[in-house]
N, C-alpha and C positions, 0 to 999 in steps of 0.2 A: 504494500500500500504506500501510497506518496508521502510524506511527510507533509504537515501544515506547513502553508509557507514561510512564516514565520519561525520557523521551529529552532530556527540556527541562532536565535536570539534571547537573550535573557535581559528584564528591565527591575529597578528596583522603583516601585513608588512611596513617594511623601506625600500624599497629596489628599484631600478630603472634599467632601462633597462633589462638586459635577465633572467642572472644567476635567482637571489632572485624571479621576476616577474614567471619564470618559475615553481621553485619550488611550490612558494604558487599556482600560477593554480592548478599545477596536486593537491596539493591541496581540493583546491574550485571545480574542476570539479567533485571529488568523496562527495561534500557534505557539507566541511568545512567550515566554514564563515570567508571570509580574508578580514578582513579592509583592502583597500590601503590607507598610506597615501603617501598623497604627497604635494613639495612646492604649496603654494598661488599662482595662476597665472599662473607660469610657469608649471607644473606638471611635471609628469615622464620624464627624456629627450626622450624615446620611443614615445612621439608622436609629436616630429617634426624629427622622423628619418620615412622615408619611407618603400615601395612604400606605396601613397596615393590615395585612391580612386578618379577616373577621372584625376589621374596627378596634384589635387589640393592641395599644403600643407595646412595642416589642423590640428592643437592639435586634434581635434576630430574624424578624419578618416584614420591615422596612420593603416594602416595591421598589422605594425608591433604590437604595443598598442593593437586593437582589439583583437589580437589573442591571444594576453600572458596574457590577464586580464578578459577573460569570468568568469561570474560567480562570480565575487567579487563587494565588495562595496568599493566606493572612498570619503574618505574625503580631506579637506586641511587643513596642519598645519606645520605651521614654529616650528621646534621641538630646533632650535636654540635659540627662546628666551625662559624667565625664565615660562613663563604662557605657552607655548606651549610648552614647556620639563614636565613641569606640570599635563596638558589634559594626553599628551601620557603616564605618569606616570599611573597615572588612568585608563587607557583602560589596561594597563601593568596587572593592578591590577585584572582584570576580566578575563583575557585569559589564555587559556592552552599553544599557541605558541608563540614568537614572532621571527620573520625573518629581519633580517638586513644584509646589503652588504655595510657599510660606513667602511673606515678606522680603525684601531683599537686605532690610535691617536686620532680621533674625537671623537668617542665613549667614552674614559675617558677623556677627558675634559669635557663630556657636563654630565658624572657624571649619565651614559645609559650602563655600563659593567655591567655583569653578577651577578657583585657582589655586586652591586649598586641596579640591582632588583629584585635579589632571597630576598633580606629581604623584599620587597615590596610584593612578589609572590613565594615561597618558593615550588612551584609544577608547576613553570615557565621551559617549553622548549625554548631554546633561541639555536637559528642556527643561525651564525656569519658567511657570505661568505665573504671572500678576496683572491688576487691572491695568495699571500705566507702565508698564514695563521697568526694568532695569535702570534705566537711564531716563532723566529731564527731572523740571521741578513737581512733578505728582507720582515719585516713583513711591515715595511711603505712604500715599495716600489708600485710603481704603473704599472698597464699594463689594454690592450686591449685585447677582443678575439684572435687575432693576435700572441700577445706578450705570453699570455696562453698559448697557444696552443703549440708554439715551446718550450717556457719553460719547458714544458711536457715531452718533448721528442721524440714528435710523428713524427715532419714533419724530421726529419734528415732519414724517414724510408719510407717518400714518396716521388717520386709516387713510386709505390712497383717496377713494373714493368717497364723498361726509357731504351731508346738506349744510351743514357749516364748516367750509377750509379752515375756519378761525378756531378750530374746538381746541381740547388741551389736547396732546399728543398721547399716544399709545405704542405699547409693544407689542409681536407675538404672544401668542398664550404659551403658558409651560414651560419649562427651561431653553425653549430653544438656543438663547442665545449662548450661554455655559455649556451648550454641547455644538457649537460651531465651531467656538472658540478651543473645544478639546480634539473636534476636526482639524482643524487647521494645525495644530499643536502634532499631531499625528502623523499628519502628513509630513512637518517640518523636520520634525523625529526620524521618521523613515529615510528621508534623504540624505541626513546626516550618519545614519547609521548605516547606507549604501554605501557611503564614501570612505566610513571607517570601514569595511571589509574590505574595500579595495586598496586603502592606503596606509591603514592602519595607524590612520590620526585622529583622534575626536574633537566634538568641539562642543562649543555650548551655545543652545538655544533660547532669546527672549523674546518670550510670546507675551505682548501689550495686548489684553482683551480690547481695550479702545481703539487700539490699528487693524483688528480681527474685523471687528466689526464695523470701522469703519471702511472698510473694503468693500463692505458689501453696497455701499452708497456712495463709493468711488467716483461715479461717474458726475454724481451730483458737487459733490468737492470739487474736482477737476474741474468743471466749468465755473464753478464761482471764484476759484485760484486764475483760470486763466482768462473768462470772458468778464467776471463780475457778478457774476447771473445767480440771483439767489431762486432756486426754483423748490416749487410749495407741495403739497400735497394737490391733486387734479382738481378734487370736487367733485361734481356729478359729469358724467359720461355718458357715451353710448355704451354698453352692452359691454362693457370691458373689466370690470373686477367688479362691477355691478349684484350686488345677491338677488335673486327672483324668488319671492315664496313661491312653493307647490304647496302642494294637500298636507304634507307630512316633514315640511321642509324648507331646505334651500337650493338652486340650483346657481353655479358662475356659468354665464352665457360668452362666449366672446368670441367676437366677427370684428373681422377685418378687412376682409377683402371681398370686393363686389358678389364674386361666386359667392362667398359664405351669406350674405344675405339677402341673395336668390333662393337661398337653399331654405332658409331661415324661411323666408315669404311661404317657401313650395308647403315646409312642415304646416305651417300656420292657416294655408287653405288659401294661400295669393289675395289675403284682401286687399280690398282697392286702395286701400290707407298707402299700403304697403311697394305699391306701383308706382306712388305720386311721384315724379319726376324730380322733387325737393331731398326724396331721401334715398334716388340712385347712384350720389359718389359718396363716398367714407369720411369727406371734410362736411356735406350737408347733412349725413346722418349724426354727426357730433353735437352740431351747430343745435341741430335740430330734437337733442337728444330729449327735451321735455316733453315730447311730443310724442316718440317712443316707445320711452320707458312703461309709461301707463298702461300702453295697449299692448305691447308685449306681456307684460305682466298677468293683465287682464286672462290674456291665452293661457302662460303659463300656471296659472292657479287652479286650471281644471286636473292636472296632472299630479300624480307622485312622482317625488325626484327621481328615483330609479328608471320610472316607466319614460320618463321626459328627455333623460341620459343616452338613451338606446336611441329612442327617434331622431334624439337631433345628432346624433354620431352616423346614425345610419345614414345621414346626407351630408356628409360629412362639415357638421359644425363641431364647433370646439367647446364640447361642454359639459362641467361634471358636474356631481354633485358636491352640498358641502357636508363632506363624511364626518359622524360622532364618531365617538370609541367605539362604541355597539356596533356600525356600520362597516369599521376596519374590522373589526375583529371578525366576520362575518360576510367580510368579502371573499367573493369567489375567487376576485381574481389573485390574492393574495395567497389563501388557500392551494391554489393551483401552482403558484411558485415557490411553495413551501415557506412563507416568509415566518411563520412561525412554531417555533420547536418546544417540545414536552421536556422539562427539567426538574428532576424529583431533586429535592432539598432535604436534609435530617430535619428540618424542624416543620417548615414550611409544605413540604409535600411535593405532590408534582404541580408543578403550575405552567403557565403557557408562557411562553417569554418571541420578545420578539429576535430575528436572528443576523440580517447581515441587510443591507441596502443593496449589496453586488454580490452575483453570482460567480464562480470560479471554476472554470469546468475541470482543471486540474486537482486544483488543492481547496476544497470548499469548507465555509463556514462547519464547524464540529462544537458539541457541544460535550467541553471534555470534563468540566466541574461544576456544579453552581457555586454562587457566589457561596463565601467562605464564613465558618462562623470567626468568631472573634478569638483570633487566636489559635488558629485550627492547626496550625501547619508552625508551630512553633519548633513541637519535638524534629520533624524532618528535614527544618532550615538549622536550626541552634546545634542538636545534634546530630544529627547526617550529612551537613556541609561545613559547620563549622568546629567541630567537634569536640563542642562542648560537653560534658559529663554530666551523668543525671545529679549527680550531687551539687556542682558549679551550677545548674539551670534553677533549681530548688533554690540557692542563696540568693541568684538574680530575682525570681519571682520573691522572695521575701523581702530583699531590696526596694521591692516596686519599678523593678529597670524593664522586666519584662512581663 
């Protein structure tokens, strides 16, 4: 059988909650081996955040935890004191990555910067996440998803579409942007860690959640750096990120081009509205969009999104629905690509977890662990790779090192 692709890799993480957790997965799901550590006792703050299996908090049945640590191993270790800055020295020493998302103040107090253990590991990938990165005057600054996100740039351009351009701005829902941001970090990782196989040099990686994200509205910067041009969110539109109720829903409708609302008219029964010679090019249909919207709409509300999905695909317009959780979970088409796999937990059970965004036809997503309890893999890392004695592990746990 082929080896995961990753498999020629080992990473060490610091890192808690999304960003850092995120990156090592994607990770550990293609194969890599990622120590988590984490503090004694209390562990990742990810698992006394929710939702919790049966409504019960739980360190051990956290969703959120489950899901961003499949596939890794978890030890504990206060990296704070002087023997537990130590151990992680040591493991520093073995690995090809390590992943941290602490402060860039903490990190050189505790004598853990880049440069601190490239002499210890001098073919060390080292990926640094923080909100303002590394470097400039907001690098000890702090924020939340939240706080990212706008930082970014992004919500001053949401919701695209609003009867009022003027509202207060908004985000994505859910963590999205802490797990872009651990994409990106990923990616960045990967590279660097292609380069040390080939040349057997490492480097260090800083990943500015602010520069992650403001990437993604790059284009919008760009033009106000080069033309001046400060540009707003749309406002109302034709038929372009526009939501339409159905019976049981919402459907995005979006036409662009002449064909698409011929196609559109053909679904609709060609009424005469629909002909008028004012809404045959794509700059009158804009113009014109209040005029539209209505009676589209009008159409649209005799349908379920599902049923409203298929018709206007089958003439080929561009249009989905707006999917719940219920809805993904529940879709065919997903289903059909196996997008999500059956993962039994000691505590937690079997539960459905989702699996990979890309398929591999060589080396494919494997689900080789669920996520780890707290501590799980202390004896196999402490004693099987470092080889420490059960007597020596016994004083560190009385210690509180580990």
């Amino acid at each position: 059988m082929t080896d995961n692709a990753l498999s020629h890799l080992n990473a060490i993480e610091l890192c808690n909650m999304v960003s850092g957790p995120y990156c090592t997965k994607l990770l550990a799901d293609f194969g890599a081996e990622v120590i988590k550590i984490e503090p004694p006792i209390i562990g990742d703050p990810a698992r006394r955040r929710g939702p919790f299996l049966h409504g019960m908090p739980d360190p051990e049945l956290s969703g959120l935890f489950l899901h961003l640590n499949t596939n890794k191993l978890s030890i504990t270790l206060d990296v704070a004191t002087e023997t537990g800055k130590g151990i992680l020295k040591e493991l520093i020493k073995q690995a090809d990555i390590f992943i941290e998302d602490n402060p860039p103040g903490v990190m050189k107090k505790q004598g853990l910067t880049y440069n601190d253990l490239e002499r210890l590991n001098p073919r060390l990938v080292m990926t640094s996440i923080t909100p303002f990165g590394q470097t400039g005057p907001y690098r000890d600054y702090k924020a939340y998803e939240l706080n990212s996100h706008h930082a970014g740039g992004e919500g001053s351009l949401l919701p695209i579409h609003s009867d009022d351009p003027d509202r207060e701005p908004v985000k994505p829902g859910g963590i999205v942007g802490d797990c872009v941001c651990g994409l990106s970090a990923a990616l960045a990782t990967l590279t660097a860690a292609y380069f040390m196989k080939e040349t057997g040099i490492g480097q260090h990686i800083d990943v500015s959640k602010q520069d992650v994200l403001m990437s993604l509205v790059q284009h919008h910067v760009c033009t106000f750096a080069n033309l001046g041009e400060v540009h707003h969110r749309l406002g109302k539109g034709f038929l372009m990120v526009l939501p339409m109720e159905c019976q049981d829903g919402f459907v995005i409708i979006t036409v662009v081009t002449d064909r698409e609302w011929r196609s559109l008219a053909e679904c609709m029964g060609n009424p005469s509205w629909a002909l008028d010679e004012k809404f045959l090019s794509w700059a009158n249909r804009h113009w014109y969009a209040d005029e539209i919207n209505p009676r589209v709409q009008a159409w649209v509300r005799q349908f379920k999104k599902e049923e409203l999905f298929h018709k206007l695909q089958a003439k080929g317009v561009a249009a989905a629905p707006v999917n719940t959780a219920e809805d993904l979970a529940q879709s065919v088409q997903l289903l059909e690509r196996g997008f999500f796999a059956d993962i039994e937990h000691p505590l937690a059970g079997t539960l459905r977890y989702p699996t990979a965004a890309y398929q591999f036809s060589r080396t494919p997503w494997t689900a080789m662990r669920p996520a780890p309890l707290l501590g799980q893999h202390n004896e196999l890392v402490y004693h099987g790779r470092l080889g420490f004695s059960e007597i020596e592990l016994t004083k560190l746990r009385e210690a509180g090192v580990i």
